[in-house]
C-alpha positions as CSV (number, residue, x, y, z in Angstrom):
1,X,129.7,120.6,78.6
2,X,128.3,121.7,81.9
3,X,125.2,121.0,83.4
4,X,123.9,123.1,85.9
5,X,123.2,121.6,89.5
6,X,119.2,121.2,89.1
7,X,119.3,119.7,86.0
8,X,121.7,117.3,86.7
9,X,119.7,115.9,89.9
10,X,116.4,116.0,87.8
11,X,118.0,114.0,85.0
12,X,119.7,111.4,87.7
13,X,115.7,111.1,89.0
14,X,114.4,110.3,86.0
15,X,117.0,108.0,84.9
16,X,116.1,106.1,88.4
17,X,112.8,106.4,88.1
18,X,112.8,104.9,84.1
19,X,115.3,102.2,85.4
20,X,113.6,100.9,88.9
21,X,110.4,101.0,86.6
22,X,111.3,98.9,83.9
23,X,114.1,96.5,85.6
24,X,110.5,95.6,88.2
25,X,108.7,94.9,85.6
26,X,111.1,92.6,83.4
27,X,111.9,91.1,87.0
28,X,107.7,90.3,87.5
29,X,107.8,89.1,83.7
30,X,110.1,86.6,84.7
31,X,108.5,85.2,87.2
32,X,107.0,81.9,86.1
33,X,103.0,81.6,86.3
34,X,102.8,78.1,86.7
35,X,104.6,76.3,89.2
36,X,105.8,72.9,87.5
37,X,106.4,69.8,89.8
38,X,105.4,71.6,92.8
39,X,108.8,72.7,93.5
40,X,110.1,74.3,96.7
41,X,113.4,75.7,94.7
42,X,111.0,77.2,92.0
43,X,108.8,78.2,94.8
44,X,111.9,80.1,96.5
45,X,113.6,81.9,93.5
46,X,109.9,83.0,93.3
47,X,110.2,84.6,96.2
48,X,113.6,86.1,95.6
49,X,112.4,87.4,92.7
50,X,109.6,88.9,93.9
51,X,111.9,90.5,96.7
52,X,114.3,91.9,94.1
53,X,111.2,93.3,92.2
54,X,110.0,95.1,95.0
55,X,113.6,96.6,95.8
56,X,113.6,98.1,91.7
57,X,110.2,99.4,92.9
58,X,111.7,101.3,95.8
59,X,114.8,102.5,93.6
60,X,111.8,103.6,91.4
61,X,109.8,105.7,94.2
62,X,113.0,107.0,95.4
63,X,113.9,108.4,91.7
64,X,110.4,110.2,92.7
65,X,111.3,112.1,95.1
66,X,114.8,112.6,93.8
67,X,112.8,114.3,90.6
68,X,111.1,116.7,93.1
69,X,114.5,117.8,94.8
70,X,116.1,118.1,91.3
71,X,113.2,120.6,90.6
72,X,113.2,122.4,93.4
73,X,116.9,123.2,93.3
74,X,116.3,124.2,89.6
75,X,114.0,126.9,90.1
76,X,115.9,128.1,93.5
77,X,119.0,128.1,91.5
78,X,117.1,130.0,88.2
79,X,115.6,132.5,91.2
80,X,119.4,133.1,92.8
81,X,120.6,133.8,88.7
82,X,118.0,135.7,88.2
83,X,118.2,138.1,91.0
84,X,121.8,138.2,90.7
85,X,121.3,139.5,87.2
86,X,119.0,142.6,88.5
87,X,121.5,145.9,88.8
88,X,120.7,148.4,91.6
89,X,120.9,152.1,91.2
């Protein structure tokens, strides 16, 4: 099976985007409300977590833009195929 070069990057951006989305907000999820005993270990796997969360987010707004590309090259691509496909007399 062959994909064509559009639809492959489109499909790779909305896996990332799905992916980044979710894996952030399972990370937040995690993240205990309460902080028991005052911790500072809790406190800092808070953080960590928090920082990991924001770096799915990134992979998430970066799936964004890789969506746009994908589209783009799609409909460039379906143009060239198109034209390509016009006989001249």
């Amino acid at each position: 099976m062959k994909i064509k070069r559009g639809l492959g990057i489109l499909l790779s951006g909305i896996g990332m985007f799905i992916v980044g989305h979710f894996l952030s907000q399972l990370v937040l999820d995690l993240i205990p409300t309460i902080n028991p005993a005052n911790s500072s270990a809790i406190a800092d796997a808070n953080y960590h977590m928090l920082a990991i969360s924001n770096q799915l987010s990134t992979i998430s707004q970066f799936g964004i833009i890789v969506i746009v590309i994908g589209t783009i090259i799609f409909f460039v691509d379906r143009r060239k195929s198109t034209n390509s496909d016009v006989k001249t007399v």
